[in-house]
ROKOL-770845 format. One record per residue: x, y, z of N, C-alpha, C, O in turn; residue in three letters. Coordinates in steps of 0.001 Angstrom, whole numbers, padded with zeros to 6 digits, always signed. Example, Ala and Ser with C-alpha at 12.3 -4.5 7.8 and 13.67 -1.06 7.14 Angstrom:
residues 2
+013190-005690+007800+012300-004500+007800+013200-003300+007800+014236-003319+008465ALA+012850-002250+007080+013670-001060+007140+012900+000030+007870+013409+001138+008039SER
***
This chain:
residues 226
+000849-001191+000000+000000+000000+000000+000882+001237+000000+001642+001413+000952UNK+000836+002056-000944+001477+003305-000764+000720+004421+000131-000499+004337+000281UNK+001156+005034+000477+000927+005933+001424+001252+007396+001068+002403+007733+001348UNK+000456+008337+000501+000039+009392+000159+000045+010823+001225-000675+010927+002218UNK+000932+011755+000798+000872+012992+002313+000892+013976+001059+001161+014180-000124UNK+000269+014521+002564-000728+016280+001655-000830+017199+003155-001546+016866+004099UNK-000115+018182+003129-000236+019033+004811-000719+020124+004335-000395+020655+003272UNK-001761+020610+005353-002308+021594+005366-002858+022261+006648-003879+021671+007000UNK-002594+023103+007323-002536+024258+008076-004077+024424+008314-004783+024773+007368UNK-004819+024097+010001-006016+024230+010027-005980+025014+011201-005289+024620+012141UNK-006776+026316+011309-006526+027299+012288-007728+026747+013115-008845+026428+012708UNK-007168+026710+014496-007793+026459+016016-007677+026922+017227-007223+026249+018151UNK-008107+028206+017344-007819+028961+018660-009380+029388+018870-010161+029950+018103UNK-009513+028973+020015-010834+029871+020909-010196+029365+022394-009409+028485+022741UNK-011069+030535+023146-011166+030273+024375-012445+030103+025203-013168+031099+025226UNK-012874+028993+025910-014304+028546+025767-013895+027798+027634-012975+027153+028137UNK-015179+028374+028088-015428+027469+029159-015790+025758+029071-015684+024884+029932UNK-016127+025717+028053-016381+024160+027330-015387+023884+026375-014530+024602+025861UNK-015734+022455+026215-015109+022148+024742-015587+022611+023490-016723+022319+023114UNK-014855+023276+022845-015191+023738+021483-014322+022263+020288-013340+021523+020350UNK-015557+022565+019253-015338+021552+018376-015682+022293+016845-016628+022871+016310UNK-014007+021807+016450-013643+022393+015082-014278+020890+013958-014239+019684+014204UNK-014806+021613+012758-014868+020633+011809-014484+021374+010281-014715+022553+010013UNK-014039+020679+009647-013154+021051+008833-013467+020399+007507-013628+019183+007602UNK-013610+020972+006132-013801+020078+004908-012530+020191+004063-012101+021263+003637UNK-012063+019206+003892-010499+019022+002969-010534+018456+001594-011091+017361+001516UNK-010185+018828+000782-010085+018217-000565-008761+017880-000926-007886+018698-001212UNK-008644+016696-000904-007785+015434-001335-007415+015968-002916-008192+016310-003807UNK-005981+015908-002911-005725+016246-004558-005941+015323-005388-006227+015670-006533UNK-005878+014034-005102-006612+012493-005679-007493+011549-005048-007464+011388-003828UNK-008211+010967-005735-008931+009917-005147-007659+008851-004756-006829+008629-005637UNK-007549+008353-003745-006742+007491-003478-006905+007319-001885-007655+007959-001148UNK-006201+006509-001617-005811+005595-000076-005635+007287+000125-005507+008099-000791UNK-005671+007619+001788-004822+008503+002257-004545+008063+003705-005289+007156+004077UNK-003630+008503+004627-003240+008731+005780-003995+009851+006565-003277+010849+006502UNK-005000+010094+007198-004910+011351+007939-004015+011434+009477-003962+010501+010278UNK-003618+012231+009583-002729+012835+010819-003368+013744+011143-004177+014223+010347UNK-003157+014422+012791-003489+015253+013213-002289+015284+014050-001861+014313+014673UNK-001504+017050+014018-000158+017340+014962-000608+018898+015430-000895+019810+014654UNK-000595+018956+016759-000900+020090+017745+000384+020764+017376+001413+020115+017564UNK+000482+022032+016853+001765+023237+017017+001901+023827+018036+003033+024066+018457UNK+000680+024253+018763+000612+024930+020090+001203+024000+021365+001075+022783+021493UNK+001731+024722+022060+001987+024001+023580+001457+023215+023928+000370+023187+023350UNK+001615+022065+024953+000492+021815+025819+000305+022054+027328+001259+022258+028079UNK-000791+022023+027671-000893+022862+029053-000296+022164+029719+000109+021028+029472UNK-000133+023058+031041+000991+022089+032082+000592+021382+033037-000167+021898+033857UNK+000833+020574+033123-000192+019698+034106-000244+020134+035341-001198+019652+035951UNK+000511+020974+036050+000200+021730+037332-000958+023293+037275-001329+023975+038230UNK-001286+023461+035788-001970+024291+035464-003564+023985+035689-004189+023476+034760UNK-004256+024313+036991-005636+023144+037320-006595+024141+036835-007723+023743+037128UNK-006643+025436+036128-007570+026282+035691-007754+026321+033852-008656+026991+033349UNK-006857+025582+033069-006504+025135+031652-006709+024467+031764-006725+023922+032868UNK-007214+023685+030124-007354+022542+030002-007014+022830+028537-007425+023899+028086UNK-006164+021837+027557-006209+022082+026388-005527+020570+025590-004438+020509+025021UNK-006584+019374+025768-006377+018435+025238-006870+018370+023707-007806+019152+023538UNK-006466+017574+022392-006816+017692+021400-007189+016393+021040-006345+015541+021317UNK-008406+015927+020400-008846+014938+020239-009438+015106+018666-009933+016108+018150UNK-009234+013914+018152-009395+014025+016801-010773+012842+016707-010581+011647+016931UNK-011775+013251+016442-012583+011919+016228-013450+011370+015656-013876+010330+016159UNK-014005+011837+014457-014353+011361+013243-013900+011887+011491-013329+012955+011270UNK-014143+011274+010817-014110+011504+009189-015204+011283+008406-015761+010185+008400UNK-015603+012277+007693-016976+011883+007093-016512+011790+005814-016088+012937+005667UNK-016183+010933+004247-016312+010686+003389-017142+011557+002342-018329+011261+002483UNK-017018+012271+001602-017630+012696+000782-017371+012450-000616-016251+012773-001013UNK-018278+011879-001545-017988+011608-003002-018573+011897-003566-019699+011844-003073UNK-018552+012380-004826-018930+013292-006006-018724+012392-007351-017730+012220-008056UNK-020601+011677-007461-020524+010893-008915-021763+011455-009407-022639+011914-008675UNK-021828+011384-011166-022821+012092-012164-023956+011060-011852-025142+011371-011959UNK-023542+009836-011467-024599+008639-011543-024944+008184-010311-025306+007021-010135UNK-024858+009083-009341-024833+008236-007772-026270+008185-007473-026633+007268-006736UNK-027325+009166-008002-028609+009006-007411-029397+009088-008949-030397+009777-009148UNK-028929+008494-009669-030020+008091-010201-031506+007707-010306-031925+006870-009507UNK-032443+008301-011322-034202+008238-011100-034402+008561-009786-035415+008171-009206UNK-033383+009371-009119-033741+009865-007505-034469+011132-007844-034377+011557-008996UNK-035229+011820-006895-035517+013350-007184-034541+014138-006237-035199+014223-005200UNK-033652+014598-006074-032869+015016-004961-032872+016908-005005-032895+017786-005868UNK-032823+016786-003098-032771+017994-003476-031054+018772-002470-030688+018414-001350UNK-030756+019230-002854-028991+019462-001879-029129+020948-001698-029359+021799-002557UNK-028918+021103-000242-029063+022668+000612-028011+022776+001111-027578+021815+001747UNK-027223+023996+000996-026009+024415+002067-026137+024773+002975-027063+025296+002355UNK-026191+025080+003907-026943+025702+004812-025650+026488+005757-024941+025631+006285UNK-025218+027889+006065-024458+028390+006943-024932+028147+008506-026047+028552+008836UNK-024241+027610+009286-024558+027405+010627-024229+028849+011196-023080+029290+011189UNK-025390+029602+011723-025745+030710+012993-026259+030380+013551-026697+029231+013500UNK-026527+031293+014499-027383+031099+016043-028967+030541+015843-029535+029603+016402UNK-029508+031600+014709-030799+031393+014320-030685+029923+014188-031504+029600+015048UNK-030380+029163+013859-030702+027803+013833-030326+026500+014891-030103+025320+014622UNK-030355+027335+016413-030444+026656+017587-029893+024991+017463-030482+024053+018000UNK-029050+024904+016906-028109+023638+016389-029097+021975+016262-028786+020829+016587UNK-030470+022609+015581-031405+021697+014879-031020+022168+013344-030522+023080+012683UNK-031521+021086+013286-031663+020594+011359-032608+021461+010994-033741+021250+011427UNK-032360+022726+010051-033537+022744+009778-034902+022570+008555-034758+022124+007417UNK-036161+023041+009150-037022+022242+008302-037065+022638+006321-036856+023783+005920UNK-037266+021857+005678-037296+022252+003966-038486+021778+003652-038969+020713+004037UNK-039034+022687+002844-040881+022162+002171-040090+022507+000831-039331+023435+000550UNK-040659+021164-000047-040367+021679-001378-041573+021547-002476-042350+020592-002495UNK-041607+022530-003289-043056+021543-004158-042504+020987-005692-041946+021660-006559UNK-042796+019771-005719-042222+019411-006602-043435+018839-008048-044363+018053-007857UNK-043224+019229-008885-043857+019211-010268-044319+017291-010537-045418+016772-010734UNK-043360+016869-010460-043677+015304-010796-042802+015329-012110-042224+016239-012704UNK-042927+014013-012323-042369+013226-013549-042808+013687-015100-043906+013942-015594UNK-041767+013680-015513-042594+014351-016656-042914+012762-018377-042262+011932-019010UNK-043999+013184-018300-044741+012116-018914-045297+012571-020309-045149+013735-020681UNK-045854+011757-020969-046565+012306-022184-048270+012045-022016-048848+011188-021348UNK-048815+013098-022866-050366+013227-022919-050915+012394-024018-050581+012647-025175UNK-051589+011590-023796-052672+010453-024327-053106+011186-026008-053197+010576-027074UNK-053278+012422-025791-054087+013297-026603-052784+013732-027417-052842+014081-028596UNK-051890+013692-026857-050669+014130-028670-049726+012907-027800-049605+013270-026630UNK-049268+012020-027977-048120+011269-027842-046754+011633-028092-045814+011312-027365UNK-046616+012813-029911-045828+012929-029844-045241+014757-029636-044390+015369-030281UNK-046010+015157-028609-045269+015815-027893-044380+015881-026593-044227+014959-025791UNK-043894+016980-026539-042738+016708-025313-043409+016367-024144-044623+016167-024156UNK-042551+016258-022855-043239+015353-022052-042970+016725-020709-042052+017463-020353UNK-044274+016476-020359-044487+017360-019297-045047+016742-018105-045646+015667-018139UNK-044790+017636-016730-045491+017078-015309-046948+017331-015826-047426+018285-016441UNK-047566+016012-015314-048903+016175-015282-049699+015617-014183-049223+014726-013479UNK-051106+016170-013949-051641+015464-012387-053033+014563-013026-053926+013977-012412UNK-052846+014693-014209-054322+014241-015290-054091+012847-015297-053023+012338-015638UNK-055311+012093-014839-055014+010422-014500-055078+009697-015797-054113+008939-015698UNK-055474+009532-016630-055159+009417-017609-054017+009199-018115-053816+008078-018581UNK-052838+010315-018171-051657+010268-018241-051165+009331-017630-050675+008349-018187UNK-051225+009493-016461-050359+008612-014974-050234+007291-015601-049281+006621-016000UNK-051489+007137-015559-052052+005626-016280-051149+004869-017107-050371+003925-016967UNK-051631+005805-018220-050758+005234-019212-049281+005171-019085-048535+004410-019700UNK-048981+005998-018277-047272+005953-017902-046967+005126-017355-046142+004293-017729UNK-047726+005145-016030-047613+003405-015453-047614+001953-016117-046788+001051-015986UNK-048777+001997-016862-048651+000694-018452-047766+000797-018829-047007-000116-018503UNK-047312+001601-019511-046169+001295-020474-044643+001552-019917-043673+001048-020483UNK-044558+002168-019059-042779+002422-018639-042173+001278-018480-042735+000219-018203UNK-041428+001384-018587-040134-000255-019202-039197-000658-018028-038660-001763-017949UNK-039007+000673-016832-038438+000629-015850-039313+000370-014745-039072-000674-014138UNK-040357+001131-014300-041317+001190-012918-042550+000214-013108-042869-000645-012286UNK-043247+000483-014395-044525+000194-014948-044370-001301-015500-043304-001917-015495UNK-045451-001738-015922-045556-003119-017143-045240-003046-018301-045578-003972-019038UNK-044391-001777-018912-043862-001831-020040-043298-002743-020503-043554-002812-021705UNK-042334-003865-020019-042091-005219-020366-042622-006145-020857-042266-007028-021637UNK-043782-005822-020201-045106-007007-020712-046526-006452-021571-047266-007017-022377UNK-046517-005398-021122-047499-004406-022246-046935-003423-023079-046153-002559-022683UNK-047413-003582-024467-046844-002791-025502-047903-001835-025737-049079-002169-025584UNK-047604-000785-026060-048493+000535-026031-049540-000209-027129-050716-000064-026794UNK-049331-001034-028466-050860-001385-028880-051759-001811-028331-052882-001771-028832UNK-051465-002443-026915-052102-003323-025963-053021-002083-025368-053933-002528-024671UNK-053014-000895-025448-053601+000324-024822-054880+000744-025448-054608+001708-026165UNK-056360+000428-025524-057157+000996-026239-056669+003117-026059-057094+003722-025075UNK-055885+003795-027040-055611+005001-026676-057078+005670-026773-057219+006680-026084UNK-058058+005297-027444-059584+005946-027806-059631+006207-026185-059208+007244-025674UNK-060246+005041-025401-060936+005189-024421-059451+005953-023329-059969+006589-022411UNK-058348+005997-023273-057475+006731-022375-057765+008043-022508-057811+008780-021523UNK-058028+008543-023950-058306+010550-024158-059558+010653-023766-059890+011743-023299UNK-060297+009865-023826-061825+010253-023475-061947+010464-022004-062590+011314-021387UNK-060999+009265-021486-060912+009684-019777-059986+011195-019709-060532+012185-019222UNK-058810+011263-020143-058268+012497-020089-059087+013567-019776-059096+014179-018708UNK-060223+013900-021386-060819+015049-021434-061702+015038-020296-062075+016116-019834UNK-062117+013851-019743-063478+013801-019005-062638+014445-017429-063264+015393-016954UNK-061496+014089-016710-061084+014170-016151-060325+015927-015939-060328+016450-014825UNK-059795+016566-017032-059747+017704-017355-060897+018786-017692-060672+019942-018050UNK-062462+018071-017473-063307+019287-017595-063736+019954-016280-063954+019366-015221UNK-063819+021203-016499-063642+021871-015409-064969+022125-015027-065903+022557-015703UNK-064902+021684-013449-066514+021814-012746-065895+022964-011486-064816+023425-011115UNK-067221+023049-011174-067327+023966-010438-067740+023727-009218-068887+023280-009232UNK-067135+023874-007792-067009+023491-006279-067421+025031-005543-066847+026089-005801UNK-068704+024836-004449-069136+026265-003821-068414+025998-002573-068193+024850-002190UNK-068033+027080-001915-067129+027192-000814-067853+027204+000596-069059+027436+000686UNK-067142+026973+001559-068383+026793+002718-068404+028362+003003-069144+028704+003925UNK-067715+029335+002360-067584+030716+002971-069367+031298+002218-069818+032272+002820UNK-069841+031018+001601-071406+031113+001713-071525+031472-000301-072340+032380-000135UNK-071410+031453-001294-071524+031130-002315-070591+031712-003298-070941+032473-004200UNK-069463+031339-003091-068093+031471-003637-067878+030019-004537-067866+028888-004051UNK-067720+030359-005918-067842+029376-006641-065752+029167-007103-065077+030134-007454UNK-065364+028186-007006-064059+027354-007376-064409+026779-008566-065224+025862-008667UNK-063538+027535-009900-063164+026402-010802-062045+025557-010788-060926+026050-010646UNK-062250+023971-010956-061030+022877-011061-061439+021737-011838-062511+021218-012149UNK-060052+021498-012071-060394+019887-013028-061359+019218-012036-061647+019301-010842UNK-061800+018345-013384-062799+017267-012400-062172+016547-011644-062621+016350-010515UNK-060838+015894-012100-060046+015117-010952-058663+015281-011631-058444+015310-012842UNK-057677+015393-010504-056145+015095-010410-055669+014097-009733-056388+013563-008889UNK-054057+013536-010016-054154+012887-009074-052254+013428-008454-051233+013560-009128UNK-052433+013571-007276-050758+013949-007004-050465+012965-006252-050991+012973-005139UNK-049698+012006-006548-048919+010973-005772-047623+010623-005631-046804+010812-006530UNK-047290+010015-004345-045944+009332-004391-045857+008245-003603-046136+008009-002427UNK-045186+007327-004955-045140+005811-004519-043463+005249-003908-042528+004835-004594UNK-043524+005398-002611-042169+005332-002288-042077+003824-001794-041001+003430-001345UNK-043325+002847-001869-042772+001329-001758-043316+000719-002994-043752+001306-003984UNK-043194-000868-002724-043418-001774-003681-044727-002093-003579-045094-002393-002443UNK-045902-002126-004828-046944-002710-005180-046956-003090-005994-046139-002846-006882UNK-048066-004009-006084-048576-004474-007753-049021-003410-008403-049646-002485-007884UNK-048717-003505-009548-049326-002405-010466-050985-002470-010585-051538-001410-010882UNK-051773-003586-010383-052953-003709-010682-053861-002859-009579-054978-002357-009705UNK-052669-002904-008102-053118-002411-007123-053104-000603-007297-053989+000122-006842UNK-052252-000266-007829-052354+001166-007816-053169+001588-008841-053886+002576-008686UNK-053144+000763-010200-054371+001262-011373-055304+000954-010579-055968+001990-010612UNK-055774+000343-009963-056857+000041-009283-057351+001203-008096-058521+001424-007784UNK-056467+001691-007685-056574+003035-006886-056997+004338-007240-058002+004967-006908UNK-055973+004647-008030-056454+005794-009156-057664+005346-009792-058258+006414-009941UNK-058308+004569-010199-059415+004468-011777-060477+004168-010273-061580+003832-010704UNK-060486+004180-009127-061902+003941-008197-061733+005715-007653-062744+006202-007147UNK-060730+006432-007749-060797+007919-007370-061627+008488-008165-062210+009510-007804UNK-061844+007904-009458-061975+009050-010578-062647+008516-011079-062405+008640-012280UNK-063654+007765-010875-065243+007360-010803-064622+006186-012404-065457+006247-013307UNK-063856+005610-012622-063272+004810-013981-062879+003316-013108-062591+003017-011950UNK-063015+002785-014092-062051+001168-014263-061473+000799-015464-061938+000960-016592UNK-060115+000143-015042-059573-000560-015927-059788-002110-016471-059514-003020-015689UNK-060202-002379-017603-060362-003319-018173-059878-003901-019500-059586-003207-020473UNK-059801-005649-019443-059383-005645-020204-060433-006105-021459-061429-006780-021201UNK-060186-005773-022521-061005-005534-023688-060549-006367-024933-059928-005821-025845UNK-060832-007547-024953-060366-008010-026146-058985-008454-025718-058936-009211-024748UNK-057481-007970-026497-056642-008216-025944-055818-006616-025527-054605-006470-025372UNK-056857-005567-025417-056433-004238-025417-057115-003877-023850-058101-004407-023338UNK-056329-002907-023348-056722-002590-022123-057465-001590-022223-056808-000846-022951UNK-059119-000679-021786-059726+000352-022086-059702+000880-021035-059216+000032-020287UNK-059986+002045-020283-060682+002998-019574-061971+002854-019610-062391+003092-020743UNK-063316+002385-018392-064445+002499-018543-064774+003439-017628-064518+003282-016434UNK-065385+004526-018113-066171+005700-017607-067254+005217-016719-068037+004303-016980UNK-067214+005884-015711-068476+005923-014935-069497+007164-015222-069802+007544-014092UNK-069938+007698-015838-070409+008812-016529-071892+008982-016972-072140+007913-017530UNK-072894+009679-017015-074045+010066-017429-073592+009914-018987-072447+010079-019408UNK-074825+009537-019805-074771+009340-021173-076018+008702-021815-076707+007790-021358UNK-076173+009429-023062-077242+009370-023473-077596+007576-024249-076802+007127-025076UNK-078961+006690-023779-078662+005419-024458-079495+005503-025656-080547+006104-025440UNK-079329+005034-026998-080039+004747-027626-080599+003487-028057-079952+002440-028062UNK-082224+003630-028543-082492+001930-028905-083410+002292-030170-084154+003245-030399UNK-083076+001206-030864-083485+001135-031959-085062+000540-032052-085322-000626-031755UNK-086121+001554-032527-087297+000063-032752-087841+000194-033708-087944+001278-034283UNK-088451-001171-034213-088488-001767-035598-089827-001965-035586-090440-002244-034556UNK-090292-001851-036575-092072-002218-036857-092284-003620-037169-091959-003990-038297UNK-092782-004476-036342-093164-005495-036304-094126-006449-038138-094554-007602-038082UNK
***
């Protein structure tokens, strides 16, 4: 094993009724094995000195590495944060809002792919993705796309919600869906979640999967003169 030295000069003076604790970030001129050392320049107190105290203790290393691929399909988010007083030596709290995955719309396929909360979308993203979804085993012909836009639009028409503040009318989609799936399910279980939110089921149709609407609609019948 070769053994690698790199010195560098870390300033440590306070005077503290307690122990004060220095931490320090160093950058290594290579990735490689290293040695760390720690050597006191200053004196040390004298042991007949019973009002000093100035022992030096060295006692952890935290590792830090820097790869393009380390968090992959992660959503990450990285804060610096300067340590002051204001932050009473807690962690502190981060709200973030985050857009979602960006997917494609049922209704143009081949446009770019945007966050969307339209179940419909989700759906179909879930079917077909090759990584998370049943894309392996379902091929987008397997998708009746007719009945996926019809849920889209049905799901994107905008109704109207009165407020309990006494007749304040809210426009919103008929339904969204904002989720996050941070364990393992069956996929049948989560289409199955979403399509009972949003008054729909998934079925299979032949050898194509449809969207069935739960929806008001006009029936017609045919009658014939005897």
């Amino acid at each position: 094993m070769i053994r690698k030295t790199a010195t560098q000069l870390l300033p440590a003076q306070e005077k503290a009724k307690a122990e004060s604790i220095f931490s320090y970030r160093v950058k290594f001129p290579s990735a490689d094995r290293w040695v760390i050392k720690i050597t006191r320049l200053s004196d040390d107190i004298s042991n007949s000195d019973t009002k000093n105290a100035g022992d030096t203790y060295f006692t952890s290393v935290q590792e830090i590495q820097s790869a393009d691929v380390a968090y992959n399909n992660i959503a990450l988010l990285g804060i610096r944060v300067r340590a002051t007083d204001q932050l009473s030596g807690s962690t502190p709290t981060v709200t973030a809002v985050i857009n979602g995955r960006l997917i494609r719309d049922v209704r143009n396929l081949n446009a770019e792919p945007s966050a969307s909360a339209n179940p419909a979308n989700i759906l179909y993203d879930l079917i077909t993705n090759t990584r998370y979804g049943a894309g392996k085993y379902i091929s987008p012909e397997q998708i009746d796309l007719e009945s996926f836009q019809e849920f889209a639009d049905f799901c994107d028409e905008i109704v109207y919600s009165e407020e309990e503040d006494g007749g304040t009318l809210t426009a919103t989609p008929r339904f969204e869906i904002n989720l996050v799936v941070d364990k393992e399910f069956r996929l049948t279980e989560i289409i199955h979640k979403i399509c009972s939110s949003c008054r729909s089921v998934a079925v299979w149709n032949g050898d194509k999967i449809r969207i069935a609407i739960d929806k008001k609609k006009c029936s017609d019948t045919d009658f014939l003169h005897g």
